[in-house]
N, C-alpha and C positions, 0 to 999 in steps of 0.2 A: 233436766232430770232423766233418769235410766228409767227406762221401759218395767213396769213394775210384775212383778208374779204373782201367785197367789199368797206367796211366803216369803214377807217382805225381810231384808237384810241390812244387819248393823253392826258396823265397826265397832267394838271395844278398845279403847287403848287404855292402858295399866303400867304400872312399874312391879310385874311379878314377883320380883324378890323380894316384892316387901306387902303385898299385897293382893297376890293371889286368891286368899280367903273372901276380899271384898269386891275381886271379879268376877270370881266364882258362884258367892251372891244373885251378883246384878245378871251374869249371861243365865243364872238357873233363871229367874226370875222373867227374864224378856223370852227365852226359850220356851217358858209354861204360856205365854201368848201368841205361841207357834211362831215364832220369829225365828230367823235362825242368825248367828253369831260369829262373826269373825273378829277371832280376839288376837292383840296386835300387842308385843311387849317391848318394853322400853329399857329396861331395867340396862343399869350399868355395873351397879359392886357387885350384886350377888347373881346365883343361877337360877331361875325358877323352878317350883315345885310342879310347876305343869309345861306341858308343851302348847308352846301357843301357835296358830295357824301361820303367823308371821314372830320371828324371832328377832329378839334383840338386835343378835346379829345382822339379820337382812334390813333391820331398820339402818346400824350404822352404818354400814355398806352405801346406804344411799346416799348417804350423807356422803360418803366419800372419805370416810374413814372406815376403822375397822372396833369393834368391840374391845380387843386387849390394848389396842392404843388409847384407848380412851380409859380402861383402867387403868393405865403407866403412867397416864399422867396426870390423874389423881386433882382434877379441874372441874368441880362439880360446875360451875357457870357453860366452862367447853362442851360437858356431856349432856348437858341440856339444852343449848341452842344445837348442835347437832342432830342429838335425839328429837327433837323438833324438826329441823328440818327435814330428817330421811321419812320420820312418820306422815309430813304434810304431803311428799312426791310419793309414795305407797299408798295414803287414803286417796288422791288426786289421781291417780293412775286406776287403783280399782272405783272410781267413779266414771273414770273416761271408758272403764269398761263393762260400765253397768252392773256392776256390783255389790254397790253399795247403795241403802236407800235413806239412812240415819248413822252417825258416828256419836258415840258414847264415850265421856271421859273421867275418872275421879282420882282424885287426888289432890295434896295441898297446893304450895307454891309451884314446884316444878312442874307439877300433871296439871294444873291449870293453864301455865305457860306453856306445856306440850300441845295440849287438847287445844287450847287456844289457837294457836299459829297453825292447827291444822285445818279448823272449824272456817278460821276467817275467810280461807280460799276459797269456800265451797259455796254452790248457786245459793241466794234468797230463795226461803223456802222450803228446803232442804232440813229433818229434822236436826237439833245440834244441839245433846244438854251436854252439861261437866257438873259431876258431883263435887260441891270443890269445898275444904276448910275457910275459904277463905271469898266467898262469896256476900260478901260487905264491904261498905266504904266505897271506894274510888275504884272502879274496875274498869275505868274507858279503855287503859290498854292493854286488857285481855280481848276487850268486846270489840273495838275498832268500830269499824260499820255493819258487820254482821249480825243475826237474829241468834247468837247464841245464849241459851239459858241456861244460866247459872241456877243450880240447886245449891241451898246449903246443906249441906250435911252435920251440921250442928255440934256434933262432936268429930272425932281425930279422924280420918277413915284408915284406921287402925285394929281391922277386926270387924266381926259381925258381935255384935249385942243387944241387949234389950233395947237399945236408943237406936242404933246404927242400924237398925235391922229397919225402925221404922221411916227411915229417910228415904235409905236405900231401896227400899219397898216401891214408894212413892217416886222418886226419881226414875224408877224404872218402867215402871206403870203411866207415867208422861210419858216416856221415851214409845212406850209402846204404841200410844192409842196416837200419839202422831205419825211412826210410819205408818199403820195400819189407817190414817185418814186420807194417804196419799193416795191409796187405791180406790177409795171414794172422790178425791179429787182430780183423777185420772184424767177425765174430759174434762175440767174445765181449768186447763194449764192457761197462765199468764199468754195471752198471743201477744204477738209482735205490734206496734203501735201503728202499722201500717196496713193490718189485719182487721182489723175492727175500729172503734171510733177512736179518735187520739189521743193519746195519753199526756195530759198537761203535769210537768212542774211545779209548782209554788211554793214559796219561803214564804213563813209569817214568824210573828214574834206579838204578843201578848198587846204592844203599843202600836202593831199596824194589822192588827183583828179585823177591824171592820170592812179597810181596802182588800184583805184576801177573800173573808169569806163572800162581800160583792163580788168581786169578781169569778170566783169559782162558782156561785150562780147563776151568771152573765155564759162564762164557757160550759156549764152544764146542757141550760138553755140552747145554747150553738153545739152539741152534741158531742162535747169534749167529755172525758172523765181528766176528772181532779187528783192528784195526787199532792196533798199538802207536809210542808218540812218542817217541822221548829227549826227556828235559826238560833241553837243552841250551841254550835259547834259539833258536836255529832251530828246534828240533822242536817245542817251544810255540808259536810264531810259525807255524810250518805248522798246527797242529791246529788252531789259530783259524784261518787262513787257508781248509782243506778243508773247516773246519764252516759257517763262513759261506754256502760253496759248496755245502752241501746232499748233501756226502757222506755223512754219518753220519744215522743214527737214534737215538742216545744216544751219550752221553760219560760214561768212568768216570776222571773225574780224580782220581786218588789220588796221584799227584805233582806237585805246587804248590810245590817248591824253587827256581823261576826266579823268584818273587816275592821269595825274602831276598835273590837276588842286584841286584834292581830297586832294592829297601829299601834295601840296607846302600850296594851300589855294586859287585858281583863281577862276573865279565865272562861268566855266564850268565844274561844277563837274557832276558828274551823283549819284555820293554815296558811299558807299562802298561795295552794292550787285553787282557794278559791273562785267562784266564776269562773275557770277554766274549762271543764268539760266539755261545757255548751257551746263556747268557742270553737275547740278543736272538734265537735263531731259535726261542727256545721247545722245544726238544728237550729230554727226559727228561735229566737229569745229576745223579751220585752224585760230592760232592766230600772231598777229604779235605787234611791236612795235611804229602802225602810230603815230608822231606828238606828241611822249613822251618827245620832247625835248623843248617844249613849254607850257607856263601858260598864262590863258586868265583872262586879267584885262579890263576894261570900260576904260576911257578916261586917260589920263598920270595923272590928278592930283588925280584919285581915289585910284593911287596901293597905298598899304601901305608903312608907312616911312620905314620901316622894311628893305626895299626891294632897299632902296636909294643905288646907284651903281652897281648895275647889267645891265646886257647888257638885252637892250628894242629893241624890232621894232615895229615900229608904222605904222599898219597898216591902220589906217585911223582915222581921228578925234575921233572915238568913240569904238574903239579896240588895246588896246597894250598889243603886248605880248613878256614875258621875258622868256629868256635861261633859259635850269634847271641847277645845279650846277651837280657835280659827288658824292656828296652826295645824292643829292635829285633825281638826275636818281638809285644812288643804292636801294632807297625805294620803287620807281618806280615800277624797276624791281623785286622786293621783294614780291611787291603788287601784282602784275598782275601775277606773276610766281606761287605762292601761291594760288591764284584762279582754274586757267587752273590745278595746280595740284589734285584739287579734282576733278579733271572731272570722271563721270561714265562711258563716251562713249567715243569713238577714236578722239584721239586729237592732236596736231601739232602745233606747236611754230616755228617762220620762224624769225629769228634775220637777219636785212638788217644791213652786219658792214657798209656799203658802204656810211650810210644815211640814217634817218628815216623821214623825211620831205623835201620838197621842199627848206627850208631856213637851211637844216643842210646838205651842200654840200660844195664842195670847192667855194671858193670865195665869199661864201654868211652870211648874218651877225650870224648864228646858228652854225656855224660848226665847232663841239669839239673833236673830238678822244676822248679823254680821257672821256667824259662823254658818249658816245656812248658804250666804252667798259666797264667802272660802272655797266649801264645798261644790257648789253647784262651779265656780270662775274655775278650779282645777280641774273637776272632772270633763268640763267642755275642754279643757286645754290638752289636757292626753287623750281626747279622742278627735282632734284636730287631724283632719288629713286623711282618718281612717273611712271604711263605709256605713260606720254608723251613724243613724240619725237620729238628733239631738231634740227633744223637746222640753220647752221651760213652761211650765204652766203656775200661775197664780194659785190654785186649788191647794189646797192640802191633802195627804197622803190618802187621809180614813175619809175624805168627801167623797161621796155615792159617784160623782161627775167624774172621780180620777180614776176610780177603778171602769169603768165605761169606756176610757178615755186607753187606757192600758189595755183591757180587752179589744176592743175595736183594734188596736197597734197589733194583737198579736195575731187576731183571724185574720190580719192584711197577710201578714208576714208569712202563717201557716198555707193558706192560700197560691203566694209567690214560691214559696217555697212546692209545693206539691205542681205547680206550672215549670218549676225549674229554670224562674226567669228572676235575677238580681236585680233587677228594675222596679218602676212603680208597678204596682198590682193595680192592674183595672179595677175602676168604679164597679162594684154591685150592690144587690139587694141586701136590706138586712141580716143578718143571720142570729136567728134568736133572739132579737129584739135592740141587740147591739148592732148600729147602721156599718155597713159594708164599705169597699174598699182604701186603699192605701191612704189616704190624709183624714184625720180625723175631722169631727166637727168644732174640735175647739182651736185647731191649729190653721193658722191662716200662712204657715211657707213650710215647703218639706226641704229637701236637701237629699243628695248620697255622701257625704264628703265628711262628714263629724260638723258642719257648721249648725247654729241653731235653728231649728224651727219654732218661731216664738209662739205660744198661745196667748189671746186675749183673753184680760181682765174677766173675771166671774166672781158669782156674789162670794163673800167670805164665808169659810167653808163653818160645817159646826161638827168637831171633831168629837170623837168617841172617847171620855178621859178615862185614864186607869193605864193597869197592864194586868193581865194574867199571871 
């Protein structure tokens, strides 16, 4: 974040020539909150009525084109990814120079795709609305993994009017009392996770609830702060997104359910950089198999024909999700084992044969042996060779034993890792109640090599049923 003043700064972007009225609006409006304004035009057909701080022009320019080329050739899809792009290296540049403390966007389709790709680049944190017509429905790919908020504007932003006046009111009045909280959050900026106590990772999903929130009590206890993901596919896509970015000091990914939806085709996928992050920054990471026994579809009449006779649970009018087969867990396991195996830092795979979700236990509609151990024969098979270490334990995911058993794996690892030694981690004392060093207490062989560490037999676990 830029060093704040007493008179905090905000990007405007606009398409002038067509809507100068309702920037003019928004910058009087943030301007009466002593804010002051840099307003940035995008505008392609026509000239604006005002002179903006940053012109059209200097937007194309960045872009690497020029304004009259871009009306010549008459390509409204061209004038818009460019105009995009010059706006994103102009707001990025007057960030890198402290300049800006909040960017302001409105407009329909195109000034949301503008504002969007500029918004996405910029710190967590950082204010970021768009007044936008079209602020409903399916927005993931304006929003990506950014904190951007969408305002509706409810009608055209077409003018100021009796209606527009009151949105834009409103979206302006957000926009305000967020820059203006930065200077009350001044002192107490995110530190670095080497700075204070360490900032933990973790993926949950509604059917392995009880193994995160254990555990994030467990690491609370040992003086970790929690940082939890839905493993929705955005929230995956964020956790690699923040890790890459050097938020975290360990990842306890115990829900990897947005890789059956990658596999099969469900529409919670995260992507295929999945699991990666953590790999490549070399941060300590404890991984597991949550909720890989399930694909997330919309309502029953969406899944594909494809898919006609397989076992569904319908979890509510507007979510069903289906078994994976023992093929589609051996890809699964393929995938996710494959990743973890490029890890640079100390890493840990925790195979639950017991049950990987809340609906894959006895008696309940998930529950396959034979696609559980698919899963688990592949994923030991692409991490054969590597230095990750393998554990198979009899428990099930949501038993109190496993998240213990996963936290314990990962203070070993945080531990080795803050010694700067790839090796076992010395035995010690408890920490937070969860017992100390490198082999746990349920695992009787460790390994460096991807071979298994098998765990003994424990009682059968009594799993938490439902999903959120």
């Amino acid at each position: 974040m830029p060093e704040h003043t007493a008179r905090p700064r905000v990007v405007l972007l606009a398409a002038l020539d067509t809507k100068a009225d309702d920037a003019a609006f928004v910058r009087a409006r943030l301007q009466s909150w002593g804010i002051a304004v840099t307003l940035v035009d995008y505008s392609v057909v026509g000239d604006p009525p005002v002179v903006p701080d940053h012109s059209a022009a200097q937007v194309a320019e960045l872009a690497g084109t020029s304004l009259q080329e871009l009306r010549e050739a008459r390509d409204r899809s061209r004038a818009v990814a460019a105009m995009g792009s010059g706006a994103r290296l102009l707001v990025a540049q007057l960030h890198a120079d402290g300049e800006v403390d909040g960017v302001f966007a409105l407009g329909g389709g195109a000034g949301t795709t503008i504002g969007s790709a500029v918004m996405r680049e910029l710190p967590l944190g950082m204010p970021k609305v768009i007044l936008s017509t079209i602020a409903a429905g399916d927005t993931s790919n304006y929003l990506g993994t950014s904190d951007i908020v969408l305002f509706p504007s409810v009608v055209d932003v077409a003018g100021v009017n009796s209606v527009s006046r009151l949105t834009y009111t409103a979206a302006a009045d957000a926009m305000a009392g967020m820059v203006q909280g930065l200077s009350i959050r001044e002192g107490d900026r995110r530190p670095s996770a080497v700075e204070q106590r360490p900032v933990v990772a973790a993926s949950m999903f509604g059917v392995t609830t009880p193994a995160v929130l254990r555990s994030r009590e467990l690491l609370e206890e040992a003086g970790c702060e929690v940082v939890v993901f839905h493993a929705t596919g955005a929230g995956g896509r964020t956790l690699e997104r923040l890790c890459a970015e050097g938020h975290f000091a360990a990842v306890l990914d115990l829900t990897t359910t947005e890789w059956a939806d990658e596999v099969v085709g469900g529409i919670l996928s995260a992507g295929a950089d999945r699991l990666n992050a953590a790999a490549r920054a070399g941060i300590p990471q404890v991984v597991s198999v949550g909720a890989t026994d399930m694909v997330n579809f919309g309502r029953p009449d969406t899944v594909p024909a494809r898919f006609t006779g397989r076992t569904f649970y319908h979890h509510n009018a507007e979510n069903t999700l289906m078994r994976t087969t023992v093929e589609e867990s051996r890809q699964i396991g393929l995938s996710i084992g494959s990743r973890v195996a490029a890890s640079t830092g100390p890493s840990v795979v925790i195979v639950p044969d017991g049950g990987v979700s809340a609906l894959d236990a006895p008696g309940q509609p998930f529950e396959d042996s034979a696609a559980r151990a698919a899963l688990a024969d592949d994923l030991v098979k692409a991490l054969s060779g590597s230095d990750t270490r393998v554990i198979r334990t009899p428990l099930h995911i949501n038993d109190g034993a496993f998240a213990e058993l996963a936290v314990r794996e990962l203070l070993a690892l945080m531990r080795r890792s803050d010694q700067g030694d790839r090796g076992d981690a010395d035995d010690g004392g408890g920490v937070g109640g969860v017992g100390g060093g490198g082999q746990s207490s349920q695992s009787n062989e460790t390994n460096q090599s991807g071979r298994v560490a098998a765990a003994p037999h424990a009682e059968s676990p009594t799993p938490t049923r439902g999903k959120e």
